[in-house]
Every structure is written in structure tokens, then in C-alpha cells.
N, C-alpha and C positions, 0 to 999 in steps of 0.2 A: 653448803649454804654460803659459805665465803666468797664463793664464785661466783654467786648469784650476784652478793652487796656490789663486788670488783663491779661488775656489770651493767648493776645500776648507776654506780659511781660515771664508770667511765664513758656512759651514751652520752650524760650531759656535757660533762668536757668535749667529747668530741663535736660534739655538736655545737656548743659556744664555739668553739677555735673556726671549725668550718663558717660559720655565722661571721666571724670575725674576720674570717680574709673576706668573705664575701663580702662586707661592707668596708673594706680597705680596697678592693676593687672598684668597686661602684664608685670611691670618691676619687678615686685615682682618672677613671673614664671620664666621668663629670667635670674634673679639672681640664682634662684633656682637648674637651668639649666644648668647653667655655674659652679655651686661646681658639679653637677654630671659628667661634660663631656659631659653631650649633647650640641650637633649644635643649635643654635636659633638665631631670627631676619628675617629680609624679604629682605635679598640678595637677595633671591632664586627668586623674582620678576625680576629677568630681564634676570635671566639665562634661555635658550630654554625649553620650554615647554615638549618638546618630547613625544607629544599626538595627536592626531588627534579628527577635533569636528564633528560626524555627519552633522550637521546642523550647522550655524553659521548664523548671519544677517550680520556678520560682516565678511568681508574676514579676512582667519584664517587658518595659515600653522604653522605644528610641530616643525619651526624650529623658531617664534615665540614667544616672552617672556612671562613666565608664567603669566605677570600683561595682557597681552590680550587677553590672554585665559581667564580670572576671565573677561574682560571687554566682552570677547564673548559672556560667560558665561549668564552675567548679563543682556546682550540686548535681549539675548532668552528668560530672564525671564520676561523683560517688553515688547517682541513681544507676550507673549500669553496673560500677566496681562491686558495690556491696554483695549485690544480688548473686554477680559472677563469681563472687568469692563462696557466698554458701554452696549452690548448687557446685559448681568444682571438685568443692570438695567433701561434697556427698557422694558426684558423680565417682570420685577419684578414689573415695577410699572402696566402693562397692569394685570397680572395675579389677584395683589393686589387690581387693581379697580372692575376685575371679580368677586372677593370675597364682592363686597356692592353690586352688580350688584340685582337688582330687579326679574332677569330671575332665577332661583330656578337649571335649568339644568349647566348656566353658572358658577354661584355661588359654584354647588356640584363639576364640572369639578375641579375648583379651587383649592377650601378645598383639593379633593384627591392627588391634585397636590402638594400642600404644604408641606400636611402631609407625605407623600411618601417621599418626595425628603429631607426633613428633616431629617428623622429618620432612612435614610442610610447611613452609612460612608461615607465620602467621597472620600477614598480608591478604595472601594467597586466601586464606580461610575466609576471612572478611569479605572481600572481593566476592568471592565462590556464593559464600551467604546473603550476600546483597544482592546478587543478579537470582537466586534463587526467591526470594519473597519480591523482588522489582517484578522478573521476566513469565516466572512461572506460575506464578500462585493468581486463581482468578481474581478477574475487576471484581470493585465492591459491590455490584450487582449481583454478580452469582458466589460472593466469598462463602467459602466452605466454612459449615459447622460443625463445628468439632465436641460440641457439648450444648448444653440449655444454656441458650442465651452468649455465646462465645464462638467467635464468627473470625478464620484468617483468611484474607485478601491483600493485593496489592495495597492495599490503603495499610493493611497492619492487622495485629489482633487486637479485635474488641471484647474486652470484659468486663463483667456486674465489677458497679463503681460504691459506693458508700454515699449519699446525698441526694436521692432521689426527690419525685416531687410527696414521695411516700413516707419520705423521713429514714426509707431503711437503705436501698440497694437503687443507683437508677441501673435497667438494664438494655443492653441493647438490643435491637430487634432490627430486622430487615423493613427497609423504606422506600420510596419511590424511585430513591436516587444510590441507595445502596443502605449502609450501616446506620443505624442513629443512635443515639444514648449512651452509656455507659462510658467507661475509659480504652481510651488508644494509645495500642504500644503501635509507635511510628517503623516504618522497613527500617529507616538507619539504626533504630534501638535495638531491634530483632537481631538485624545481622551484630550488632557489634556484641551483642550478649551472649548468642552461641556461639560465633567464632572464642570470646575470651573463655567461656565455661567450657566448653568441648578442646580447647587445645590446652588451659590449664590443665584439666581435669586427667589428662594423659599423662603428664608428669606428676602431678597429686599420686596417679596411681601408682607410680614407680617409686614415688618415696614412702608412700605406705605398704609392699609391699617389701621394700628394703629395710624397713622399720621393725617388720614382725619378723622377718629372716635373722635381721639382727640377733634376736632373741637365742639364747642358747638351748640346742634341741634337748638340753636334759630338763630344763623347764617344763618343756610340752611332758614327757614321759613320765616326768615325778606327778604331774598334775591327773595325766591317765591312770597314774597305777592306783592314786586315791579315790577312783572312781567319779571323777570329776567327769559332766557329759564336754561335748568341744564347743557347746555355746556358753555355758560356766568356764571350762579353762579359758577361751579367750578373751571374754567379759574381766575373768577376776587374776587370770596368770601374763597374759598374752601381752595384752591392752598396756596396762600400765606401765609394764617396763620398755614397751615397743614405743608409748610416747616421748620419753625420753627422744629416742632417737629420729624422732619424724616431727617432733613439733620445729625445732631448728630451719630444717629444709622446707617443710612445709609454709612456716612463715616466710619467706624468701618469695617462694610461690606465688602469696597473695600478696606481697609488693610487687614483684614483676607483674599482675595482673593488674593491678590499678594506674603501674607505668606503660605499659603495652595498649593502655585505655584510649593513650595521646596518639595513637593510630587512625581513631573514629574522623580524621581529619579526614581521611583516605574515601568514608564514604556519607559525606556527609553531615556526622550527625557532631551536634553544638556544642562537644566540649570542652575544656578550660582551656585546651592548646590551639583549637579552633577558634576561640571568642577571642583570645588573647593575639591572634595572627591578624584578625580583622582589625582589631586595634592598633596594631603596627603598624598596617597599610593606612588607616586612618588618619594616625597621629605622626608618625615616624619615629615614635620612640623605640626605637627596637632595644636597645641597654635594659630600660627600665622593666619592656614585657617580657622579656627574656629571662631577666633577674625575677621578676614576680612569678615566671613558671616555677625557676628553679627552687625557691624558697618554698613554694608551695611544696613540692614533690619532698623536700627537705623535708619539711612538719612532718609529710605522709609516711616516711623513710622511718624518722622519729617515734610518733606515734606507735608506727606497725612494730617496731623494737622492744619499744618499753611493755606494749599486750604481749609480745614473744616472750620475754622477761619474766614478766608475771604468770604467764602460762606456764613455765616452764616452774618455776617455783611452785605453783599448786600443783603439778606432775608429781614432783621428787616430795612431796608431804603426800599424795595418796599412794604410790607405791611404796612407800614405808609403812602405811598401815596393816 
């Protein structure tokens, strides 16, 4: 438990100090800035935007201060991160278990899956995944249904939304002109959600699979010979001590997936490091957008530690019970 407090102690220092040069920096530039005549500081936060956002979660008009354009920005980044982080690593830990799996056919599936999805760019993914819902997938006219009322096409997938004129679900339905009703996930959301879920998801699998291996094989055998079935050992033997060692790497995971996010530049879709580019072009601050990514990504760096922390603390209290 001492390890744990160190821990806790020491994110925050680290992070004041990094905080601290960061703003010893900025003023250093700023001064620097001001003997040449250049413009610097973050006025320009509240002066109008003068951009428009494809998408937004957030309603979001051009006339709009640049600070919520960056806050638009930033919610389009944690609408694909979130999502990408659970699926990941459902997909990852399933894949991961496929890889001890006994079955030989299940086990190769795995491996190929791993190894493949690893040893592509993740660029490359993106790219791959956008020319597929761009080039391949029918006009909204003929977009294929894949369920009641859930319809994928070049326009995107449509799905039952909450807020109908019925008070319950609006849905969509085929129209003159293609989709109508419910909500749309946009191609740039599509592609940027599977490329980070399916190439996360491959290394999730290898850290869950490294996790349980961990485990000492006299665990598994003490737990067999009580007659324990192997969905109880791994539930109440396996599990617990195997989080130990994959919550660590696992966290790491879902920060590199929410910083691999700042890629959606590549195809399009609006977020924080995209909204904050067009700013730059806009205004010419680049010091200040620059610094406003980094901080961001800082909090997020932050944030994801201190939930690592805390997980990791409620781990080491259930496997002692």
C-alpha cells in the first residue's frame, strides 16, 4: 500500500513541475515575441471563431469564441476516445483469452489477428477504413440494412436516436432522397473508431494474455484439484491476480489511444488537433495552439494515471480477500 500513497504523491509533483517549466516556457517565447513585434497571448480566445465545425457534439456556430471551438474540438475527441477505449478492450481481452484457448483453430485466428493488426500503421488503418465506408459501402439510396431501423451507406450509419416526435426513439427510415431521422455516425467517425478499436484491441490482447500467463501454473493446478470448474478458477483464481499485472500496461493502452486520436486529422474528422490547426492558420498563434494541445493531452495523461492508481488500489484489496 506504501507504493500505492508514493504514487499518489508523486503524479502530482510531477505534474506541477512539468506544469511549471511549461509556463516558464511560454513566458520566455512571449518575451521573445514582444522584442520582435510579434502578436502573442490568448486574447484571441474569445474573439469569434470564424470557422465552421463539420460535426460538433457540441452545438457550435462561426460566430462563436474560439475557446469553444477548442472545447468542440476536444468533445469530438473524447466522443470517439471513450467509446474506442471500451470496445478495445472487450475486443482485446476476448481475443487475448482466444490466444490460451486449447482450440488450435481459435488460438491461430488470434495470433493472425494480433500479428497483422500490430505490424500496420496505424495511419495505414485509418486510411484503409475511410476509403472503405467513402468508396465501397452503397449511396444513401440503396444503404444496406443491417437491423430494424439501422441503415450503413456512404453517408454513415443511421441509428434510433432518443427524442422523437413520440417522445421515445426518433428512427430512421428510407426517404426519397435516402436516410431520414434518427442519429448519424459521420464516415470520418466510423473510420476513426475502428481503425483505433481494432488496432488497440491487438495489443489489449497481448497484454491480457501476458497478464494471465503471468500467473503461476501452480495456481491454475491448486484451483483444479479443488474441483474448482475453469470458468470459477478464472473468475475467482486467475482474474485477480492476473490484474495486477495488465492493469499497468493496459492503462498506457487507453492513453495511447486517446493520443493516436490526434490522427483523425489524416481523415477528416474535427478534432481537438484539427480545430486547433485551423486556428493557427486563422490567427497565427501557433505558441499559444500548440501549448493549449499540449496541456490538454497533459490533464488527459494525468487524469488516465490517477484512474490507473485507483484501479490498481482496488485490484490489490480484492485479491487479498
Amino acid at each position: 500500500m506504501a507504493d500505492f500513497r508514493h504514487a499518489a504523491f508523486a503524479t502530482p509533483l510531477l505534474a506541477g513541475g512539468l506544469l511549471a517549466g511549461l509556463w516558464w516556457l511560454l513566458d520566455v517565447t512571449a518575451a521573445n515575441m514582444h522584442e520582435r513585434g510579434i502578436r502573442s497571448g490568448f486574447g484571441f480566445l474569445s474573439d469569434p471563431a470564424g470557422f465552421g465545425i463539420g460535426e460538433s457534439l457540441l452545438p457550435f456556430d462561426s460566430a462563436d469564441s474560439t475557446l469553444w471551438a477548442l472545447a468542440a474540438g476536444l468533445a469530438n475527441t473524447l466522443r470517439v476516445a471513450l467509446p474506442a477505449i471500451v470496445f478495445s478492450t472487450l475486443l482485446g481481452t476476448l481475443i487475448g483469452l482466444g490466444r490460451l484457448s486449447p482450440n488450435l483453430l481459435l488460438r491461430g485466428l488470434c495470433a493472425v489477428y494480433v500479428e497483422t493488426l500490430r505490424n500496420v500503421p496505424l495511419l495505414l488503418h485509418l486510411l484503409a477504413w475511410y476509403f472503405v465506408v467513402t468508396d465501397l459501402l452503397p449511396p444513401a439510396s440503396d444503404a444496406l440494412q443491417l437491423a430494424p431501423h439501422v441503415f450503413l451507406g456512404k453517408s454513415g450509419l443511421a441509428l434510433p436516436w432518443p427524442g422523437g416526435d413520440s417522445g421515445l426513439f426518433d428512427l430512421p427510415a428510407r426517404g426519397e432522397m435516402g436516410i431520414v431521422g434518427g442519429a448519424v455516425l459521420t464516415p470520418e467517425f466510423l473510420a476513426l473508431f475502428l481503425g483505433l478499436t481494432l488496432y488497440t484491441a491487438a495489443y489489449v490482447a497481448e497484454t491480457v494474455r501476458a497478464g494471465i500467463q503471468s500467473v503461476p501454473r501452480g495456481q491454475s493446478d491448486a484451483g483444479l484439484a479443488l474441483g474448482l470448474t475453469r470458468a470459477r478458477l478464472f473468475r475467482l483464481v486467475l482474474l485477480p491476480q492476473a490484474l495486477r499485472s495488465i492493469i499497468p500496461p493496459l492503462t498506457n493502452q487507453h492513453l495511447s489511444l486517446t493520443k493516436n486520436a490526434s490522427l483523425a486529422v489524416a481523415i477528416g474528422y474535427p478534432d481537438l488537433v484539427s480545430v486547433a490547426n485551423t486556428t493557427l492558420n486563422q490567427t497565427g498563434r501557433a505558441a499559444e495552439c500548440i501549448a493549449l494541445i499540449m496541456a490538454v493531452y497533459l490533464i488527459l495523461s494525468i487524469l488516465t494515471a490517477w484512474l490507473s492508481a485507483w484501479l490498481e488500489r482496488r485490484t490489490g484489496r480484492w485479491a487479498e480477500r
